[in-house]
C-alpha positions as CSV (number, residue, x, y, z in Angstrom):
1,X,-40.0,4.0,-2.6
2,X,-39.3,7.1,-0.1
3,X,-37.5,10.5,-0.3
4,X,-35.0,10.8,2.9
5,X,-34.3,14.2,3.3
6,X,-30.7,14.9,5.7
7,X,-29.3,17.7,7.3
8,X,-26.0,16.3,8.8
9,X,-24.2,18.7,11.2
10,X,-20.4,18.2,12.7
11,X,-17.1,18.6,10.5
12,X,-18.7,17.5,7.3
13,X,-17.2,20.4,4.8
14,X,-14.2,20.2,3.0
15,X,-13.1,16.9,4.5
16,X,-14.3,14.7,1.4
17,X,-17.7,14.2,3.3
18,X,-19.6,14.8,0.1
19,X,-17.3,12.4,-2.1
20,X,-18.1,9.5,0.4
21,X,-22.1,10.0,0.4
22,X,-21.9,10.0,-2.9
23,X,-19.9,7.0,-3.5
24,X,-22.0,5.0,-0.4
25,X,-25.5,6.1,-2.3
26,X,-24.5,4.9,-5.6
27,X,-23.5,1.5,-4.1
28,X,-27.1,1.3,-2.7
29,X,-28.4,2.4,-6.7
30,X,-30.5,5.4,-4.7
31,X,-31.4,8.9,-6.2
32,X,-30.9,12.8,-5.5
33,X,-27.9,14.7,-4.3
34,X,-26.0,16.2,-1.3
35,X,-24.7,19.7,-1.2
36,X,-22.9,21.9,1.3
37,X,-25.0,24.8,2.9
38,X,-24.2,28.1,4.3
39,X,-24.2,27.3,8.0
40,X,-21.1,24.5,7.9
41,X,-23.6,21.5,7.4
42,X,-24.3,19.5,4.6
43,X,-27.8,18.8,2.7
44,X,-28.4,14.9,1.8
45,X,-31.6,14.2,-0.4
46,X,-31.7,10.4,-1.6
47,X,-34.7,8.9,-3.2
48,X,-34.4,4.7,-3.0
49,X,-36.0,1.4,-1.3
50,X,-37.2,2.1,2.1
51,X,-34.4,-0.5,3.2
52,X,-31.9,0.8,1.1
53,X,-32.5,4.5,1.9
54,X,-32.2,3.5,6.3
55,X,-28.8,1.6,5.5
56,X,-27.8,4.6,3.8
57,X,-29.0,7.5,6.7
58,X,-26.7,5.0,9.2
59,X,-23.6,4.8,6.9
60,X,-23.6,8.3,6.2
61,X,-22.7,8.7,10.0
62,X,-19.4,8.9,9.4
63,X,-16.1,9.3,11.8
64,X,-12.6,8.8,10.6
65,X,-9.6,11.0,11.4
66,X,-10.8,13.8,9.1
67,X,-14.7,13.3,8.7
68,X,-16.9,13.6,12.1
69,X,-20.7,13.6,11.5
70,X,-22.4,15.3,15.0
71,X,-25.8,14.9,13.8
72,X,-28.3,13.9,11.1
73,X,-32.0,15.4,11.4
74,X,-33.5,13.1,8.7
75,X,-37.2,12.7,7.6
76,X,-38.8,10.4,5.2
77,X,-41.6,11.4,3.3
78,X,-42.8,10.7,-0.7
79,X,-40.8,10.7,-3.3
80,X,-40.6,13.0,-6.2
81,X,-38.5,11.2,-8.6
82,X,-36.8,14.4,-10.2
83,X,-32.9,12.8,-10.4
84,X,-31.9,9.9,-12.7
85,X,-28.4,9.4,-10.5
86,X,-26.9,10.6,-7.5
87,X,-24.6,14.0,-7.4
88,X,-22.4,15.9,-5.3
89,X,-23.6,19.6,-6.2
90,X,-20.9,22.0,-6.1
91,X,-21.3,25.9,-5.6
92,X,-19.5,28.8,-7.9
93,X,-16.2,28.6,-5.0
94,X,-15.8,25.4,-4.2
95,X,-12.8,23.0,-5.9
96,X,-13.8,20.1,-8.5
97,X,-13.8,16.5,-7.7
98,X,-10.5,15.8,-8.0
99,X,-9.7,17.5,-4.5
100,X,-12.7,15.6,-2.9
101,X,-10.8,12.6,-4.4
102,X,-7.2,13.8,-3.1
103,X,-9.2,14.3,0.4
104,X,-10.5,11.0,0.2
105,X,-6.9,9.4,-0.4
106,X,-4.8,11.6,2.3
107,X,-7.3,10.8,4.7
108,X,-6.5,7.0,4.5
109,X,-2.6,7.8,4.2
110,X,-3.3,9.6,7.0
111,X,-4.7,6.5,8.9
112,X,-2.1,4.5,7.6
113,X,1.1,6.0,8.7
114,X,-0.9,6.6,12.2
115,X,-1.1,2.8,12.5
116,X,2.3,2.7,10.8
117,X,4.2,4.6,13.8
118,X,2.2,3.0,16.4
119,X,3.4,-0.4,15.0
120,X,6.8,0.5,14.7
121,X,6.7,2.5,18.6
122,X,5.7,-0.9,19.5
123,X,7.8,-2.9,17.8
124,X,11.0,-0.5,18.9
125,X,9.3,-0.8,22.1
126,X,10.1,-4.6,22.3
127,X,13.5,-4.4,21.2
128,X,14.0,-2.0,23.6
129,X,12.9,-4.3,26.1
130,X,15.0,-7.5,25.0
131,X,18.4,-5.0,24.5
132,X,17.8,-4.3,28.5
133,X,17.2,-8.1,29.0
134,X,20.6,-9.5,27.1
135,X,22.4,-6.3,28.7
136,X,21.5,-7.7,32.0
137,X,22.7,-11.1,30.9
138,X,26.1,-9.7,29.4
139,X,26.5,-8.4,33.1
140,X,26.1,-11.4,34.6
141,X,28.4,-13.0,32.1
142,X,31.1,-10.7,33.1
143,X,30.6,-10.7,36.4
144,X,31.1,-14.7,36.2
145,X,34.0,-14.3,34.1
146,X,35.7,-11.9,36.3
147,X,35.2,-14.6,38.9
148,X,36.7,-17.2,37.0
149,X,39.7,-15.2,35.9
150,X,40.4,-14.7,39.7
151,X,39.7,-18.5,40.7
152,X,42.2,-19.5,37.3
153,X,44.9,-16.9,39.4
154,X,44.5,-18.9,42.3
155,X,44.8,-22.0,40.8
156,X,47.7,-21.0,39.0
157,X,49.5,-19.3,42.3
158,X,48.6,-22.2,44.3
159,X,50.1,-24.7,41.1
160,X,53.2,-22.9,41.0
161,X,53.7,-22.8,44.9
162,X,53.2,-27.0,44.9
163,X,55.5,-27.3,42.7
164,X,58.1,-25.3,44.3
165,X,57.5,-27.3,47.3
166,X,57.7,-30.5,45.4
167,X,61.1,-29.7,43.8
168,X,62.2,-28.7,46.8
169,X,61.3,-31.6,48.5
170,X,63.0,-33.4,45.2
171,X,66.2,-32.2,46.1
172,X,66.2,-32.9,49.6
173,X,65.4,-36.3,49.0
174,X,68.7,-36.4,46.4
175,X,70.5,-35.1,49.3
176,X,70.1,-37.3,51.5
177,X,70.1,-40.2,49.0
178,X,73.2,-39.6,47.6
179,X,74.3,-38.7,51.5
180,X,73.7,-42.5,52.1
181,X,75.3,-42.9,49.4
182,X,78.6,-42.0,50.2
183,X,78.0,-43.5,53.7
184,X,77.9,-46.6,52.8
């Protein structure tokens, strides 16, 4: 058994710092208390396994969008066994536990409709990208159709004129047929 003592430095207060040491050093069945102090830091004392008490000193650590541990100064010595749990002490102005717990949940919301936007960016991104692709497609359709609207025009001038030559060459050949005719 061993008695870390932990002064943790960064932007630990009023982030739901407190609420996730405790929650980490009951998981690990350790000892003592953590409590904000005047200077903006925050005082960890946990009494455990040697093991367990090093696991803890690394997961309390902590980054995440709210939380962001700069330092711990820890030191080890002999325990004193004075706490039967672990406890968050509070002074006379700070909130109750509930707003460590409503920290604790806004932070992950917080994380959550991060990711959420940069999935949906992403995914608008995409769609973006395969509305430019068919757009450019859908030109080159048009562009093909107009070509075959112009070579049916063609077609159809060039049908007509044939046909007009073919009648008229009909009705010469009626001419002179029947003009043989008489002759005869």
């Amino acid at each position: 058994m061993l008695r870390l003592t932990a002064l943790v430095t960064g932007r630990v207060q009023h982030v739901g710092y407190r609420s996730r040491v405790v929650t980490m050093a009951r998981t690990l069945d350790l000892k003592g208390f953590v409590r904000n102090l005047p200077d903006g830091g925050v005082l960890v004392v946990a009494e455990g396994d040697e093991s367990d008490l090093k696991r803890f000193c690394k997961a309390i650590n902590i980054e995440d969008p709210l939380i962001k541990v700069k330092d711990i100064q820890a030191q080890f010595t002999e325990p004193m066994g004075a706490w039967d749990g672990f406890y968050k002490i509070a002074g006379e102005r700070e909130t109750d536990s509930r707003l460590d717990t409503a920290t604790v949940f806004l932070k992950e919301l917080i994380v959550v409709v991060k990711d959420g936007f940069k999935e949906t960016n992403s995914r608008l991104s995409s769609v973006d990208a395969k509305l430019g692709s068919i757009d450019s497609k859908l030109g080159t359709v048009v562009t093909k159709l107009d070509r075959i609207a112009v070579a049916q025009e063609t077609i159809a001038y060039k049908i007509d004129e044939a046909r007009k030559e073919i009648v008229s060459e009909v009705k010469g050949l009626r001419c002179d047929l029947f003009g043989r005719m008489r002759s005869t």
